[in-house]
C-alpha positions as a LaTeX table, in Angstrom:
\begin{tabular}{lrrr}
\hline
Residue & $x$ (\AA) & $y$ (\AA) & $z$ (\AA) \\
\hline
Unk1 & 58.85 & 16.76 & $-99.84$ \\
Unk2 & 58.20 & 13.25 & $-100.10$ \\
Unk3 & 54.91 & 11.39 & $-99.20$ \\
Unk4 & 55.69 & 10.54 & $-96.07$ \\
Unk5 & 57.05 & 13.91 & $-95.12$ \\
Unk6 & 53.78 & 14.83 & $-96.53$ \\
Unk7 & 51.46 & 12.34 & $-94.42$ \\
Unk8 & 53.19 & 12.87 & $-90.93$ \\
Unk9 & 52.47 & 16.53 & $-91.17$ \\
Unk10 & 49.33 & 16.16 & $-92.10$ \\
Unk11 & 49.02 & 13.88 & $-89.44$ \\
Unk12 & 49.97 & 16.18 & $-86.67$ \\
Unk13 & 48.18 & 18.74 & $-87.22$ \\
Unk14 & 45.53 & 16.26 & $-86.23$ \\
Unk15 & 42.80 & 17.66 & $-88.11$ \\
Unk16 & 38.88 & 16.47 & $-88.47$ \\
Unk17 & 38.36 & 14.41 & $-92.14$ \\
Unk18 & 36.01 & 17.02 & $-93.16$ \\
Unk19 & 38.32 & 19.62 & $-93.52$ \\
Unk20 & 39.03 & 21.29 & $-97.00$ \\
Unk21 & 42.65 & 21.15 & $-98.37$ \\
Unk22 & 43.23 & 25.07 & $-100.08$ \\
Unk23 & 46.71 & 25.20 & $-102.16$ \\
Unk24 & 48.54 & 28.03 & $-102.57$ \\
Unk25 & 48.64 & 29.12 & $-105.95$ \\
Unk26 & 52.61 & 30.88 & $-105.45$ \\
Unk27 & 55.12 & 30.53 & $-102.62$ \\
Unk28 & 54.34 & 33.73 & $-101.59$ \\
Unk29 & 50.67 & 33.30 & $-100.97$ \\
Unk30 & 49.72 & 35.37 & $-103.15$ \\
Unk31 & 46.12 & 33.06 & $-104.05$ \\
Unk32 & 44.61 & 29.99 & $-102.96$ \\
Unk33 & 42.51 & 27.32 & $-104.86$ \\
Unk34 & 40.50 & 24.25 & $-103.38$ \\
Unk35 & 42.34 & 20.72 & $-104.15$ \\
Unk36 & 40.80 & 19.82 & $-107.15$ \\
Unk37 & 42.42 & 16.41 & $-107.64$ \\
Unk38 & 44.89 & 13.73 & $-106.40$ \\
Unk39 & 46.91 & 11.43 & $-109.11$ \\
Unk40 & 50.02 & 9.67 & $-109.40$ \\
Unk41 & 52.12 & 10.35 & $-112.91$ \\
Unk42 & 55.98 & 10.71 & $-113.64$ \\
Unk43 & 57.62 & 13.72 & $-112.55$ \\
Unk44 & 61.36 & 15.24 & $-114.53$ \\
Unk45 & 62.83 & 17.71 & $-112.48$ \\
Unk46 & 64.14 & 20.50 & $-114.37$ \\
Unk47 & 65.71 & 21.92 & $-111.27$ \\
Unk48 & 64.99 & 22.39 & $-107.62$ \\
Unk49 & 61.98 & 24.02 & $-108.52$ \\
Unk50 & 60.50 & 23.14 & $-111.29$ \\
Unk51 & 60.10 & 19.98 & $-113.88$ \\
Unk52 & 57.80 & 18.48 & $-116.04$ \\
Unk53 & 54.70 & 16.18 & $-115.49$ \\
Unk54 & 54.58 & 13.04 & $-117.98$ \\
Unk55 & 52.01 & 10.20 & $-118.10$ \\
Unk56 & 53.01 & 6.62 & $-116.92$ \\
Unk57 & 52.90 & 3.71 & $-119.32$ \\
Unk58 & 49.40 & 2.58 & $-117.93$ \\
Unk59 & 47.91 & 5.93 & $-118.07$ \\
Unk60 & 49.35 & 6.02 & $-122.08$ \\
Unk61 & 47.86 & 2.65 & $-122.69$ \\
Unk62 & 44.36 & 3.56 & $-121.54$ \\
Unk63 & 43.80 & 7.03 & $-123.31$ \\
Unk64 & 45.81 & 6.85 & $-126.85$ \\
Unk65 & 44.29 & 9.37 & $-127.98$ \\
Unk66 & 45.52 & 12.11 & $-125.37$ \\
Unk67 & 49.45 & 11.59 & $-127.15$ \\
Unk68 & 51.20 & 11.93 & $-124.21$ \\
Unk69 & 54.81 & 11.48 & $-125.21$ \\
Unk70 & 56.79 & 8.95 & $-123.26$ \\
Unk71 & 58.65 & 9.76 & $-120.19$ \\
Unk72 & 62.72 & 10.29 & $-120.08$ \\
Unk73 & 64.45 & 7.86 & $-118.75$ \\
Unk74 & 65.31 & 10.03 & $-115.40$ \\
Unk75 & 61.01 & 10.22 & $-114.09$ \\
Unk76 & 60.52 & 9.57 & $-111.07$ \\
Unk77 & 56.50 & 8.22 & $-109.66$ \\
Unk78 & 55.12 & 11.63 & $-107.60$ \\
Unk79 & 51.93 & 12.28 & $-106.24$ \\
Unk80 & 50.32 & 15.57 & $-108.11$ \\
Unk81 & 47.91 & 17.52 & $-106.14$ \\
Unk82 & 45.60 & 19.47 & $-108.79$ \\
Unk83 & 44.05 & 22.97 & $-107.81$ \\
Unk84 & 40.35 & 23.72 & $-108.46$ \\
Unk85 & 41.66 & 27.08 & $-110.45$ \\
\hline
\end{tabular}
């Protein structure tokens, strides 16, 4: 899903600005967590279903001493939600 698939859903469903975003914590539905946090980082996709979350340059820069290692070549920018658990 891309952000824009992601935005025009959410805007049809037409929903009040007070209302809580719960993620799933499997496909199945098997849990659900609060949205914790929103931020945008560098995304390798290991397959259709699952990859690998690096830190962009900027995001390097500002907290050396978290030693992210640099992203491969083949990131892509993505939006990461973050679940409360």
């Amino acid at each position: 899903m891309t952000l824009a698939e992601l935005r025009a859903q959410l805007d049809a469903l037409n929903l009040p600005d007070d209302t809580p975003v719960i993620l799933a914590t499997d496909a199945e539905g098997n849990g659900y967590s609060p949205l914790r946090a929103v931020d945008d980082a560098l995304y390798e996709a290991y397959s259709a279903f699952n990859g690998e979350w690096y830190a962009t340059d900027q995001m390097r820069a500002q907290n050396p001493e978290n030693g992210w290692d640099e992203a491969p070549a083949n990131t892509v920018s993505a939006v990461f939600l973050w679940p409360t658990n």
